[in-house]
C-alpha positions as CSV (number, residue, x, y, z in Angstrom):
1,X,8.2,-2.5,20.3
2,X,9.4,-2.6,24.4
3,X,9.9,-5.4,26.2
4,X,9.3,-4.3,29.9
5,X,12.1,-5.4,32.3
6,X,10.0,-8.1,34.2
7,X,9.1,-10.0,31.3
8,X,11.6,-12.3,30.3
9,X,11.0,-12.3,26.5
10,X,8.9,-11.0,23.8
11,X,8.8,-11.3,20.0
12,X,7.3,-9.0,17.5
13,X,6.8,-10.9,14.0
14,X,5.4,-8.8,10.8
15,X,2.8,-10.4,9.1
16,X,3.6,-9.5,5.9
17,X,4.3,-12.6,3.4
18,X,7.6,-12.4,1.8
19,X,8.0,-14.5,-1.1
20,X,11.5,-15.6,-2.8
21,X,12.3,-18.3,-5.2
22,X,14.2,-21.6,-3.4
23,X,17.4,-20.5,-3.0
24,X,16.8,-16.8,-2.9
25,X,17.7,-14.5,-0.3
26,X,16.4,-12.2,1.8
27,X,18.3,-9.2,4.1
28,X,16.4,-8.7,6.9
29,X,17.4,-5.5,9.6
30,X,15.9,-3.8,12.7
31,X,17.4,-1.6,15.3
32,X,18.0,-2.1,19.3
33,X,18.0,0.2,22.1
34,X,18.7,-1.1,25.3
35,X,18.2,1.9,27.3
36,X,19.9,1.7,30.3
37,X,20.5,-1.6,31.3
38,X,23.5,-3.2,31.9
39,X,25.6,-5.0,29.1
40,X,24.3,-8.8,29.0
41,X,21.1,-8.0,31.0
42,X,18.8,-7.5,27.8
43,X,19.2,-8.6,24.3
44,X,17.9,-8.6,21.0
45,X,17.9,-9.7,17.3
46,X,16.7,-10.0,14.2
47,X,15.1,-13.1,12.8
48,X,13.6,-14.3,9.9
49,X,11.2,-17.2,9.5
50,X,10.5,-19.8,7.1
51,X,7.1,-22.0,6.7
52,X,6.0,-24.5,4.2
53,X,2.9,-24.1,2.1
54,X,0.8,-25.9,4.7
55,X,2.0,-22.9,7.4
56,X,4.6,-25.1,9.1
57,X,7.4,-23.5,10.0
58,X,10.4,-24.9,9.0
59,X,13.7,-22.9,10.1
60,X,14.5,-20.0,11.8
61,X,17.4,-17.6,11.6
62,X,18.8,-15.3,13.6
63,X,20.8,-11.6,13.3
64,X,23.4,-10.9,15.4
65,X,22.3,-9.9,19.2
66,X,23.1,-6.7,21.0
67,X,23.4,-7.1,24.2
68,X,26.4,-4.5,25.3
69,X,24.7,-1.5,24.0
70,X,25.0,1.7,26.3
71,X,23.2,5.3,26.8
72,X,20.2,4.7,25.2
73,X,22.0,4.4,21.8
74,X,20.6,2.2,19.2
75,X,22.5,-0.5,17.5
76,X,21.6,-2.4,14.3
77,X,21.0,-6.1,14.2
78,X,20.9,-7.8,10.8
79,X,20.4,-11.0,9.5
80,X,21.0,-12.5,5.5
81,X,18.9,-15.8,5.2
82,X,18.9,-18.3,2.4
83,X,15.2,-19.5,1.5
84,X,15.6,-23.3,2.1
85,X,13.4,-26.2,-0.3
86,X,10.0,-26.5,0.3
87,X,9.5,-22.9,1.7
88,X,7.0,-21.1,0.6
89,X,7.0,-17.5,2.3
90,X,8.9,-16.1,5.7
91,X,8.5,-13.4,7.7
92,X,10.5,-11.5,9.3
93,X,10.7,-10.5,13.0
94,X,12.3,-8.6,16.0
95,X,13.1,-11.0,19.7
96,X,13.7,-9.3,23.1
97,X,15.3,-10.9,26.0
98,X,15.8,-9.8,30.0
99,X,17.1,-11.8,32.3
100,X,15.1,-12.7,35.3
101,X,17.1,-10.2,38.8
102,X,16.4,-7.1,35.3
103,X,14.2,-4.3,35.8
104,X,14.9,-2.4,33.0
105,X,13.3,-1.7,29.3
106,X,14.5,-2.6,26.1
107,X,13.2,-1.9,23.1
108,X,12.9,-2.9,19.2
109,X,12.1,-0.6,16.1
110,X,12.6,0.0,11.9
111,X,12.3,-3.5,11.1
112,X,12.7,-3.8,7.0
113,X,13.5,-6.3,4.6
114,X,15.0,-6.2,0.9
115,X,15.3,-9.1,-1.5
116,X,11.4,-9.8,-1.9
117,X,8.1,-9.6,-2.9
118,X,5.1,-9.1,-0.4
119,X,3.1,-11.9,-1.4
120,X,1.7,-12.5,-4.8
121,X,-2.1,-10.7,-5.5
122,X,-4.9,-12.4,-5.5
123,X,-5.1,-13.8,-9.3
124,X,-1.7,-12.8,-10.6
125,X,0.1,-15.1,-13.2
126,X,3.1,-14.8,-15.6
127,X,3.1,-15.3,-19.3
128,X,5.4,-15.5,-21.8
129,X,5.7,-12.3,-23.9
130,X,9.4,-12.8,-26.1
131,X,8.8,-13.0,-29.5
132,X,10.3,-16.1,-30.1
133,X,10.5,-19.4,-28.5
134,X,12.8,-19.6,-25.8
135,X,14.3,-21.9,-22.4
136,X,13.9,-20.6,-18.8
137,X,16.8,-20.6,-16.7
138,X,18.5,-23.3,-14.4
139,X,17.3,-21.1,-11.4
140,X,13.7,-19.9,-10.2
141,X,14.1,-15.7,-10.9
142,X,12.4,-13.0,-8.9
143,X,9.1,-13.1,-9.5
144,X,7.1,-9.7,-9.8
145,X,4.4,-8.2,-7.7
146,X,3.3,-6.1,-9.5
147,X,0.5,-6.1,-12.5
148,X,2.5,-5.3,-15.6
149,X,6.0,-5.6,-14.3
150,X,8.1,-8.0,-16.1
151,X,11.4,-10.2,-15.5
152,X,13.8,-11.6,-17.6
153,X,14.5,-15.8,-17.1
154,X,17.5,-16.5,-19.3
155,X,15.9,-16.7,-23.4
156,X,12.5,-15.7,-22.0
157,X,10.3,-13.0,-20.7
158,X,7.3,-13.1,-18.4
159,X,5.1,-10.7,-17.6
160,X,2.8,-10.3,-14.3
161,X,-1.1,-10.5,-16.2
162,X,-4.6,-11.6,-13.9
163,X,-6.7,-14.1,-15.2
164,X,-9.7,-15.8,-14.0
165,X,-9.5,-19.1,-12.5
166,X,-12.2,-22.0,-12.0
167,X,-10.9,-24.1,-9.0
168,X,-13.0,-27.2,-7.7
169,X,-13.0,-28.3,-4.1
170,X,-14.0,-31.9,-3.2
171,X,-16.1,-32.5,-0.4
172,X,-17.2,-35.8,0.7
173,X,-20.5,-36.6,-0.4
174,X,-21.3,-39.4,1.8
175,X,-19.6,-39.5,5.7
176,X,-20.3,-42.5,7.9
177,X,-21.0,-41.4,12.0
178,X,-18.9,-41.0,14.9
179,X,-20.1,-44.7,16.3
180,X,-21.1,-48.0,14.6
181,X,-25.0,-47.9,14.3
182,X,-26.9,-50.5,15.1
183,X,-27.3,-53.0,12.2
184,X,-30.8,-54.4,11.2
185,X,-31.2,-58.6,10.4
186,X,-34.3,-58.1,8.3
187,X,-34.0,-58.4,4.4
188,X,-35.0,-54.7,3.3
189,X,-34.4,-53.1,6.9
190,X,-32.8,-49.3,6.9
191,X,-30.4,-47.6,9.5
192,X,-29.0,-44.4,8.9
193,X,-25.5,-44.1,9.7
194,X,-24.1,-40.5,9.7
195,X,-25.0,-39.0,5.9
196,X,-25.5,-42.7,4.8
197,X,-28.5,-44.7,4.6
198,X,-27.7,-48.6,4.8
199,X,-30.3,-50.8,3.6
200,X,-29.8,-54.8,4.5
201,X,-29.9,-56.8,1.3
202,X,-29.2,-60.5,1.3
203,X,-26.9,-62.5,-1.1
204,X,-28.8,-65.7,-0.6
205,X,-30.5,-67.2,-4.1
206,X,-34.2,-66.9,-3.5
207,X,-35.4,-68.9,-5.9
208,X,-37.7,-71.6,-4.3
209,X,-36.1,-74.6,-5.7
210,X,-32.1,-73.8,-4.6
211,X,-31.7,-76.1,-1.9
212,X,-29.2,-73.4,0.1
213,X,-27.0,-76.1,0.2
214,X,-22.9,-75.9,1.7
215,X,-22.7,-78.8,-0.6
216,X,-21.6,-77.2,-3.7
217,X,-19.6,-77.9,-7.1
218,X,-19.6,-75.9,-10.4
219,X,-19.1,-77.7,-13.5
220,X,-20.2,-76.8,-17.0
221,X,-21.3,-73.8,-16.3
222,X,-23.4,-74.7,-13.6
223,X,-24.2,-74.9,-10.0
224,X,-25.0,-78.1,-8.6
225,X,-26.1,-78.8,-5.1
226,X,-26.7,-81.3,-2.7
227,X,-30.6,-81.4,-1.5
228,X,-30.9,-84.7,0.7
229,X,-30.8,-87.7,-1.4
230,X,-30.5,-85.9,-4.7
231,X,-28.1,-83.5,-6.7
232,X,-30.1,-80.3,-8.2
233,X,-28.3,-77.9,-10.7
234,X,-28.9,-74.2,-11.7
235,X,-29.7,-72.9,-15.2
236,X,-26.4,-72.7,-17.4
237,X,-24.4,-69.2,-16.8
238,X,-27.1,-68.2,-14.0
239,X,-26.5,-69.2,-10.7
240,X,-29.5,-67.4,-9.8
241,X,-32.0,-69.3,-11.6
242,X,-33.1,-72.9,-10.5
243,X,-36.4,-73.3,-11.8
244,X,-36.6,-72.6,-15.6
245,X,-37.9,-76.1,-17.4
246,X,-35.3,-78.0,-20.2
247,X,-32.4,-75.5,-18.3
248,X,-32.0,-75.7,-14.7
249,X,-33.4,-79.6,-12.5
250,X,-31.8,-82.1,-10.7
251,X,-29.8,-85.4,-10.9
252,X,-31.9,-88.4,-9.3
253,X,-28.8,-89.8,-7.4
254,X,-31.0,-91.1,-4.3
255,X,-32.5,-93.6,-7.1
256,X,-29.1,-95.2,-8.3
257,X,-27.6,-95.7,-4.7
258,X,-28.9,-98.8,-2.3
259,X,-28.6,-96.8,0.7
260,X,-30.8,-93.7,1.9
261,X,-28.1,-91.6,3.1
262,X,-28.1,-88.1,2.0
263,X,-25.2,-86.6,-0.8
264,X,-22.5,-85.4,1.8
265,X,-19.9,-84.7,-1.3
266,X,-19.9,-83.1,-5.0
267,X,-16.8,-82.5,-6.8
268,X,-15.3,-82.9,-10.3
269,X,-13.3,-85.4,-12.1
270,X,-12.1,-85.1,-15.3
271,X,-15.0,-82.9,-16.7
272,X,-17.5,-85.0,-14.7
273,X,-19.1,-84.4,-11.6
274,X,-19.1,-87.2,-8.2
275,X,-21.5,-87.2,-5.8
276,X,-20.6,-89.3,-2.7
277,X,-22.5,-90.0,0.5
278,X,-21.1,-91.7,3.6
279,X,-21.3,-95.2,1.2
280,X,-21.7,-94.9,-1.7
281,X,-20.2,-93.4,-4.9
282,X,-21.2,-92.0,-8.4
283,X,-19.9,-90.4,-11.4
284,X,-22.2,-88.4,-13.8
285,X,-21.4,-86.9,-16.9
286,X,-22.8,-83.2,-17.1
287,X,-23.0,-81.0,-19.6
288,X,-24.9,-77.5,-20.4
289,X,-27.8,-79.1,-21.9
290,X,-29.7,-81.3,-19.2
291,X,-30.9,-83.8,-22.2
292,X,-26.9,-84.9,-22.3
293,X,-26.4,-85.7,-18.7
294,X,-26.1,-89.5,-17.4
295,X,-24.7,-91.6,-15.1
296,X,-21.2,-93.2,-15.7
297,X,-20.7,-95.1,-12.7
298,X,-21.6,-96.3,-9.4
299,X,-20.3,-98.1,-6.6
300,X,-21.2,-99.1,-3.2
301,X,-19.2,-99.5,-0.3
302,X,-17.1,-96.4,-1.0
303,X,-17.9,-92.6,0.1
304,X,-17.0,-89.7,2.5
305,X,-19.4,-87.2,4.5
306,X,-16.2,-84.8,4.1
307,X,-17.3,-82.2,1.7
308,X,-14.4,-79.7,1.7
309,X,-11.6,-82.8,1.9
310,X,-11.6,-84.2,-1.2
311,X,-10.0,-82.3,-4.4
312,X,-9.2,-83.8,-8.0
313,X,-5.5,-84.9,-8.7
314,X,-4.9,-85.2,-12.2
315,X,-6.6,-88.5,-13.3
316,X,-7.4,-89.4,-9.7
317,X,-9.9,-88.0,-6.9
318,X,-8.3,-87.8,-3.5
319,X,-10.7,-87.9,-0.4
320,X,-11.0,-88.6,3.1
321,X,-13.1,-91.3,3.9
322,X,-14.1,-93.2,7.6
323,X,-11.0,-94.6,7.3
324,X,-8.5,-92.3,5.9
325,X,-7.4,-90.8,2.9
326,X,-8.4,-92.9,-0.3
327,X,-8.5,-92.4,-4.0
328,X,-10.4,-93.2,-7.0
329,X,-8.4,-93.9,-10.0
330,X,-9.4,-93.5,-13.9
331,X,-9.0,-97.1,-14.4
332,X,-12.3,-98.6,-12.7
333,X,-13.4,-95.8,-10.8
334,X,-12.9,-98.0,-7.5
335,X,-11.1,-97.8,-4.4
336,X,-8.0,-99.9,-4.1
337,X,-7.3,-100.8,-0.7
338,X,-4.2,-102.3,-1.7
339,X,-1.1,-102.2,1.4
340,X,0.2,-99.6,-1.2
341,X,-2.7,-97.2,-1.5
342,X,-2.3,-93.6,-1.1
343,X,-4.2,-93.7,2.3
344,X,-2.7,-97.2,3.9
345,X,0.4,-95.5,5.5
346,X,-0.7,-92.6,6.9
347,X,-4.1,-93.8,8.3
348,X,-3.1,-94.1,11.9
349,X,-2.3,-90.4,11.7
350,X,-5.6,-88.9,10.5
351,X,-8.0,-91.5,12.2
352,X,-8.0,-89.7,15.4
353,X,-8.4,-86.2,13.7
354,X,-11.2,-87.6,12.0
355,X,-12.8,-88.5,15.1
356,X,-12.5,-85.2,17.0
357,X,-13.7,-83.4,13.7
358,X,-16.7,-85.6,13.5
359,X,-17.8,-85.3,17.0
360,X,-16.4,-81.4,17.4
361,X,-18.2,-80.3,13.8
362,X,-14.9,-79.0,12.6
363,X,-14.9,-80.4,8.7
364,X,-11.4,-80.6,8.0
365,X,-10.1,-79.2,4.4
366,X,-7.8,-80.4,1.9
367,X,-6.4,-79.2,-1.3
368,X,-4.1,-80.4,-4.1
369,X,-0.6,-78.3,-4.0
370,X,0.6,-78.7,-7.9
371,X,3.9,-76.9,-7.2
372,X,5.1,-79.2,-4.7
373,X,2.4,-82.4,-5.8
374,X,0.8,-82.6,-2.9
375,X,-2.3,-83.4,-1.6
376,X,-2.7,-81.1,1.8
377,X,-5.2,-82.0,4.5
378,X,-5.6,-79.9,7.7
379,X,-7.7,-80.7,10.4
380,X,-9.1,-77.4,11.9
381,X,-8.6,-77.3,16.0
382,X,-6.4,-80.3,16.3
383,X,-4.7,-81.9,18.4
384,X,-7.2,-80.5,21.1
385,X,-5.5,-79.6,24.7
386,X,-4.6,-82.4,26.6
387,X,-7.8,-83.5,29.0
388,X,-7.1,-82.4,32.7
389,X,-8.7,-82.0,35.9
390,X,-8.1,-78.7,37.6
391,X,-9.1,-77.8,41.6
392,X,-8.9,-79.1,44.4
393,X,-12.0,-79.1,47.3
394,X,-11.8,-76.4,50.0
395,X,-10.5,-77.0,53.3
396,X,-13.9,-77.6,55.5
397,X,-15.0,-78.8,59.2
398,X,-17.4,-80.9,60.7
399,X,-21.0,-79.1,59.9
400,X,-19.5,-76.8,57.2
401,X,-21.5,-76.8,53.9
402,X,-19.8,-77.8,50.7
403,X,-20.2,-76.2,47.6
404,X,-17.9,-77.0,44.6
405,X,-17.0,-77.8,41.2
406,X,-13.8,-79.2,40.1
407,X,-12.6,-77.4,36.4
408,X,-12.4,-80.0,33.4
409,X,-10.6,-79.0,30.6
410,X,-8.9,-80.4,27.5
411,X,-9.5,-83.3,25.4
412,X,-13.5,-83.5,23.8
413,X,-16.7,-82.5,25.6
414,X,-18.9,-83.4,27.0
415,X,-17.1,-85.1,29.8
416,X,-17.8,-87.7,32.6
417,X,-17.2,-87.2,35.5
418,X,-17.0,-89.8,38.5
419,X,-14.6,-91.1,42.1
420,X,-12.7,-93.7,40.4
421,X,-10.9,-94.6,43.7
422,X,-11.3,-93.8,47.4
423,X,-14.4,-91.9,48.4
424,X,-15.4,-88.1,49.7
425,X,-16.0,-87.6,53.3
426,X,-19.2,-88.6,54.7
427,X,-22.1,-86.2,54.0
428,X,-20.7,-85.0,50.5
429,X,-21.4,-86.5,46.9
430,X,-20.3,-85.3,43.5
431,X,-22.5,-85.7,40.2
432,X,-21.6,-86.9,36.7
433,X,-20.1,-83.0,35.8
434,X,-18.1,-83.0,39.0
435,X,-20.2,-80.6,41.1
436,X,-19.4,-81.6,45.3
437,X,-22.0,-80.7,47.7
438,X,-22.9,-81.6,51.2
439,X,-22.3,-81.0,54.6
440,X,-19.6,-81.9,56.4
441,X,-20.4,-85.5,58.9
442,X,-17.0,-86.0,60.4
443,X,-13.3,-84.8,60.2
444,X,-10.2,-86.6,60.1
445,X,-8.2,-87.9,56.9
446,X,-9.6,-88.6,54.0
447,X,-8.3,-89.9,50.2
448,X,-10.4,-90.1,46.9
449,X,-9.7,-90.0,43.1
450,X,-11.3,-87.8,40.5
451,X,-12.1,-89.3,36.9
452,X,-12.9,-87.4,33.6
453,X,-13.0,-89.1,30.8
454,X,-14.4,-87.3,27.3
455,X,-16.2,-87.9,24.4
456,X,-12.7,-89.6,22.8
457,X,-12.7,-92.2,25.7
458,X,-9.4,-90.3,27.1
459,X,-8.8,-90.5,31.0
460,X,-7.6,-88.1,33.3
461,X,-7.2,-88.3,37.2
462,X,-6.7,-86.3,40.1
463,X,-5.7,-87.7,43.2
464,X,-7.1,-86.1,46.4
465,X,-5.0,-86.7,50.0
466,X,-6.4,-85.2,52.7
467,X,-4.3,-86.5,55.8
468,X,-2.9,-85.1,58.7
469,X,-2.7,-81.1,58.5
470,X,-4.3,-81.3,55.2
471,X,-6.9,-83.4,57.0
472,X,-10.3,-82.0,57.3
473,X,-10.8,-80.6,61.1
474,X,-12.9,-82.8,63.8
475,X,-12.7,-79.9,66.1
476,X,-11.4,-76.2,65.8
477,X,-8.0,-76.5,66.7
478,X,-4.8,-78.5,65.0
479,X,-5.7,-81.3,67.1
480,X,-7.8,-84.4,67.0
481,X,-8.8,-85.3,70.5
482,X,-12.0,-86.7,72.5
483,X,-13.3,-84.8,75.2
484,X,-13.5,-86.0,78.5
485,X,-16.0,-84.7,80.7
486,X,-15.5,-84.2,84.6
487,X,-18.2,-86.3,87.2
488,X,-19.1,-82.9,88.7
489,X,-20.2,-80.8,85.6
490,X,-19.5,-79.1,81.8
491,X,-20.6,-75.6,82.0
492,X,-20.4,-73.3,78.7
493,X,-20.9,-69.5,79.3
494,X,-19.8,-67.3,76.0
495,X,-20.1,-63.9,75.6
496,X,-20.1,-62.7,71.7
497,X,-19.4,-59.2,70.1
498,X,-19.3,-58.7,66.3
499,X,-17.8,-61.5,66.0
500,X,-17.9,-65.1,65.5
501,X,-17.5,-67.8,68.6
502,X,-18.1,-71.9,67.7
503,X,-18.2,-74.4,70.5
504,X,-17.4,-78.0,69.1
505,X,-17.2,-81.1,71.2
506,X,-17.2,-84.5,69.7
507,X,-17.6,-87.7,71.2
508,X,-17.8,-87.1,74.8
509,X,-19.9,-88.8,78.0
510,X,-21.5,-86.5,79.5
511,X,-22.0,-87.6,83.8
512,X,-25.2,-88.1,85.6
513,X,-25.2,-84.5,87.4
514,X,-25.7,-81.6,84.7
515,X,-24.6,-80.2,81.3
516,X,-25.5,-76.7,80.8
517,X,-25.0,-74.2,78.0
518,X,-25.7,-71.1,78.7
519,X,-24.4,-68.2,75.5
520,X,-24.6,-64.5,74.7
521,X,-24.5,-63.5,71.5
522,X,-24.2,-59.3,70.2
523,X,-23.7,-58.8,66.5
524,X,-22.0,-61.8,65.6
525,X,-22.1,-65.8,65.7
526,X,-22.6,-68.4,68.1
527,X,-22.7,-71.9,66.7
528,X,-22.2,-74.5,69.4
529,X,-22.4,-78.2,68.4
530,X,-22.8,-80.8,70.2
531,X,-22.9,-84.3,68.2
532,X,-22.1,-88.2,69.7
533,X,-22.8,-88.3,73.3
534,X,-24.8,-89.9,75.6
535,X,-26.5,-87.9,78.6
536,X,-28.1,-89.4,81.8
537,X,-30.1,-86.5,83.3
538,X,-30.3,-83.6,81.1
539,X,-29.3,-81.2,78.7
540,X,-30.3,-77.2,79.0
541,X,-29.6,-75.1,76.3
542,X,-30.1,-70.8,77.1
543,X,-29.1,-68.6,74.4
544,X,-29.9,-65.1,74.1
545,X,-28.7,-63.5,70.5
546,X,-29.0,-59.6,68.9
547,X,-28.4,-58.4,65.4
548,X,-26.9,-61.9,65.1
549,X,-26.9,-65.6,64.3
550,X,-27.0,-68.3,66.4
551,X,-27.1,-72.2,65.8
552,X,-27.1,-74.9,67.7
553,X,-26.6,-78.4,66.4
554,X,-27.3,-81.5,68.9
555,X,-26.3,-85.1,66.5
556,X,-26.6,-88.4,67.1
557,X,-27.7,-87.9,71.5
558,X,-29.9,-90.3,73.6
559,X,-31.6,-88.0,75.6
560,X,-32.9,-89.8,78.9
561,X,-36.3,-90.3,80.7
562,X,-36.6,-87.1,83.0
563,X,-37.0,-84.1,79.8
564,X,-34.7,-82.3,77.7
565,X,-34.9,-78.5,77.5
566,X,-34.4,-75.9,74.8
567,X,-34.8,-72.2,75.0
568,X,-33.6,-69.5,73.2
569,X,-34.3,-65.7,72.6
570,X,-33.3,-64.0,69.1
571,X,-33.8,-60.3,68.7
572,X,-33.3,-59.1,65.3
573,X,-31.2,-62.4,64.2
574,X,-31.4,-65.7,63.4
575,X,-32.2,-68.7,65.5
576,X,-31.4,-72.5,63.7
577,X,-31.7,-75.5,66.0
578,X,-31.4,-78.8,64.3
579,X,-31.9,-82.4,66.2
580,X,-30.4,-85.1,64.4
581,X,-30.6,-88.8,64.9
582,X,-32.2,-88.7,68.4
583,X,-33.8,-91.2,70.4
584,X,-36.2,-89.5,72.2
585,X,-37.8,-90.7,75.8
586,X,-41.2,-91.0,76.0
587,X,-42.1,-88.4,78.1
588,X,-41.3,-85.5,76.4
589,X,-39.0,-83.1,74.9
590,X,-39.5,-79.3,75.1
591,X,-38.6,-76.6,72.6
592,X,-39.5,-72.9,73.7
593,X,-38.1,-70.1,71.3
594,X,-39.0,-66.6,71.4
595,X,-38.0,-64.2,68.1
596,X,-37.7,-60.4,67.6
597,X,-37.4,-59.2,64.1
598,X,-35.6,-62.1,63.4
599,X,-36.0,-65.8,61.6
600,X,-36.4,-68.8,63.7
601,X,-35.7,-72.1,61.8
């Protein structure tokens, strides 16, 4: 092989498989001419490469280099490598360096190897062919290549033979796809999913009479299961089967209670089974054969709607009932509401949990803890985030719309909302969920308080203060002034670009003479407002607006005897005029508008 002088390395590997026990060796050579470059400007070496069964390679190890060869004379690089565990094969290999400012050749040649086999043939395996019975040696010997050839390993002797081999391959038989299929909800329904065809099957009891019930207990070998007022059971050892006559039926509860609430708990109690509702209590012996079943006991005035809180304790039944955890003892089968019942002392700490579960539908669950000889209740949820109201309402002007909701969170929904203290500014109101709309009547400062209060009766207030900067605007600038108007005249000329230009004056007089507003508006906003004044001769209005918006607001005026006069031209925008609380003269008022491509409202 040659390794031009431009290219800055090359490497040359034999395929052949060489194959050596672990710990074996192999004596790999090859011979390098560096023609005639100088002495460190090209190199190379012999190497010899290991790889695992899987074709990893593992190690590699390298001859020596020659890299001060001269004349075009060739020198021998050779290399002695040690087959490390796991190996499999090597190969063996020639590497050529140049450095980078190198013009010259270099070249590699007579690579050989001793110390192996090339790879075993295809079917080739070693038996035993000593006469008598013998022990293999503490390391792995040389295997043979060759069909026939033999090799000694310590007290026996094997022999290269071929034989025919069966091998299996596992392939899977069933492969879901790429991306979760979309899953069908009908009973029966098929998707196919890859190589696998799902069918939906449901695990629901179908038989007619199973009341499909969350209220459950089993007890001698049966099912039994709250339907309303009554306590139906399954056939004994078949859950499946609620229907088959002198087997499976029901226990008529509803007729030994004096109440018409529905069973809300079933569990057992010393081999018998208790049905509760929210007031009332039973306990029926049950047995495999229906004909042996009967009612033990029954009391009003006790019970619990807590199905998954109330677990059997020895010869007692632990529950939670409306007002904490109680028991029923094997004595009487009644509740003792003695000072030093199990519930009496811990009451005050489950009450409120028992409230929040009721009204949030989170049953809480209990269990009895032998190892420790407890009876655990957990309430699922609890204690809920403390209630809160969140926000606070937008900075706005006289005339600006309103539009917000301030955040409740915490505590129980739903909530109620209302201003506890204070009030909004004039012209907005807030509903029961705390929603605030209006429109803006006045600036100045303003104060109000925000109450929510939630489905527990918890409280929670936010104060608003809206004074001074905070204030809401009367006019738009950082100070709250009247406007005084001259005895000669007020005259308002604008001129508007994409932009947005708003005229506000507020409580003003305006003289006998004249007022005259008179505004240009191109591709952006003119909103002039004029609100509390009093006029003696007239107003006139001229606008003329493009590709904008322009509004004009005139609140709370007495317009005089002579006329009032409005007219405005809109092309391709928007034209709003509102008059508000006016006291109109009786001989007229007159609006003239004229609108291009645009909305006049």
């Amino acid at each position: 092989m040659i390794l031009p002088g431009n290219r800055p390395e090359g490497l040359g590997i034999n395929n052949t498989t060489l194959v050596v026990p672990v710990g074996g060796q192999l004596t790999a050579t090859s011979m390098i001419n560096q023609g005639a470059s100088s002495a460190g400007k090209t190199a190379g070496w012999t190497e010899v490469r290991w790889f695992d069964s899987l074709n990893t390679l593992l190690q590699t190890d390298k001859g020596n280099v020659v890299d001060s060869g001269s004349g075009g004379a060739w020198h021998q690089s050779k290399v002695i490598s040690t087959a490390p565990a796991s190996a499999a094969y090597a190969k063996a290999a020639i590497h050529l360096t140049s450095v980078a400012d190198h013009n010259a050749p270099i070249w590699g040649d007579n690579l050989a190897v001793s110390g192996a086999t090339a790879g075993l043939p295809e079917g080739l395996v070693y038996k035993a062919v000593q006469t008598g019975s013998g022990t293999s040696g503490s390391s792995e010997p040389a295997w043979p290549g060759v069909l026939g050839q033999q090799v000694i390993d310590n007290e026996v002797i094997w022999e290269a033979v071929t034989t025919s081999r069966v091998t299996w391959t596992a392939a899977p038989r069933y492969v879901s796809g790429s991306t979760e299929p979309v899953w069908p909800i009908d009973v029966g329904a098929m998707v196919k999913d890859g190589t696998i065809n799902w069918r939906a099957v449901s695990r629901r009891v179908t038989d007619e009479k199973c009341p499909q019930s969350k209220v459950v207990a089993i007890v001698a070998s049966k099912v039994f299961a709250a339907d309303k007022d009554i306590v139906r059971y399954s056939a004994t050892a078949n859950p499946l089967d609620w229907s088959t006559a002198d087997d499976a039926g029901y226990l008529p509860t509803g007729l030994q209670q004096a109440n018409s609430n529905d069973v809300a708990v079933l569990q057992q109690y010393r081999s018998n089974l208790v049905p509760m509702n929210a007031s009332s209590f039973q306990n029926w012996q049950v047995d495999p054969d229906p004909a042996s079943m009967a009612i033990l006991d029954q009391m009003d005035g006790i019970g619990s709607i807590w199905q998954k809180a109330a677990a059997p304790v020895a010869n007692d039944l632990i529950y939670l009932s409306q007002q904490g955890v109680r028991s029923v003892g094997i004595a009487n089968a009644a509740e003792n509401l003695a000072a030093g019942d199990i519930g009496a002392p811990i009451d005050i700490l489950v009450q409120q949990a028992m409230l929040y579960a009721d009204r949030n539908n989170t049953p809480p669950l209990a269990t009895y803890y032998p190892g420790a000889g407890q009876y655990l209740l957990a309430f699922p949820n609890y204690p809920p985030p403390v209630l809160g109201v969140y926000g606070a309402l937008p900075k706005a002007a006289c005339g600006d719309t309103v539009d917000y909701s301030y955040v409740i969170a915490g505590g129980l929904p739903p909530y109620s909302v209302e201003i506890s203290a204070g009030e909004l500014p004039d012209g907005l109101a807030m509903d029961a969920s705390g929603h605030v709309t209006g429109e803006m009547a006045r600036g100045g400062d303003a104060e109000w308080t925000v109450r929510a209060t939630d489905s527990l009766g918890d409280v929670a207030e936010k104060v608003e203060t809206r004074t001074g900067a905070d204030g809401f605007f009367k006019y738009l600038t950082t100070r709250l002034y009247p406007v005084e108007i001259p005895a000669d005249s007020i005259s308002l000329a604008s001129v508007v670009e994409a932009a947005t230009f708003r005229d506000v004056y507020h409580e003003y007089t305006v003289p006998a003479d004249a007022f005259a507003l008179s505004s240009v508006a191109t591709a952006g906003t003119l909103r002039p407002i004029l609100q509390t004044y009093a006029l003696d001769d007239r107003v006139s209005l001229a606008s003329a607006v493009e590709a904008a918006t322009l509004r004009n607001i005139l609140r709370s005026y007495v317009i005089p005897a002579e006329s009032m006069s409005l007219s405005s031209a809109v092309v391709a925008g928007t034209l709003l005029q509102k008059l508000i609380v006016s006291n109109m003269a009786p001989e007229g008022i007159g609006l003239s508008s004229s609108v291009v491509g645009g909305t006049l409202t």
